[in-house]
N, C-alpha and C positions, 0 to 999 in steps of 0.2 A: 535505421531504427531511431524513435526519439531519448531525446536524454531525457524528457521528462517522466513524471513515475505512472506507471500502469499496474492496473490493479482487474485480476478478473473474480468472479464468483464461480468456484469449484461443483458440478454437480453435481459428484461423489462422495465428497465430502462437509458439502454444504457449508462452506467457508471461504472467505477471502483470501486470495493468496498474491504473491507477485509475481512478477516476470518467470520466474523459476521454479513455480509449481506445476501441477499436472500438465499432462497436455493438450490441447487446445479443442479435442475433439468433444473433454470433457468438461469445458467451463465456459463462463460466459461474459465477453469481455473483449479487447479492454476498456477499463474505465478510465477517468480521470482522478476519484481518488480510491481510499477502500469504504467512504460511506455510501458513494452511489453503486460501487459494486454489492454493498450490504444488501441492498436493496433492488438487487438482480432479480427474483422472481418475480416479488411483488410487479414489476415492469413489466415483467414478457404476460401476467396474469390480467394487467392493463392494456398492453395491446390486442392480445389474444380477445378481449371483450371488447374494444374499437374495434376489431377485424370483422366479430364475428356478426357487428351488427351495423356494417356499412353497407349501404342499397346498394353503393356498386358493384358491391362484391358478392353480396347474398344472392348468390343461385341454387338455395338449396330448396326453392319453390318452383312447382312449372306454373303454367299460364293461369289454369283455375283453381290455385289453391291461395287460403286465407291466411 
């Protein structure tokens, strides 16, 4: 385990919490501090729309569709 501080965003409670909060099934982390954990959805909201519009990945077209 590091000594340094870990910080996750709760999505139960929609809150930053630390090492000692919920369990891990329900949060999202960890981070490196609790600002970039603040800012735990906003991110996965960012990925989630790089993902959803990478050519490599887009196969939700078949052969003849626009």
């Amino acid at each position: 385990m590091s000594d340094e501080p870990e910080f996750w965003f709760c999505l139960t409670h929609h809150q930053v919490e630390g090492r000692d909060g919920c369990r891990n099934q329900d949060r999202l982390g960890p981070y490196p501090s609790a600002e970039a954990a603040s800012h735990a959805l906003e991110r996965v909201a960012e990925r989630n729309e790089e993902w959803d519009n990478d050519p490599a990945w887009n196969d939700d077209k078949g052969e003849g569709d626009s």
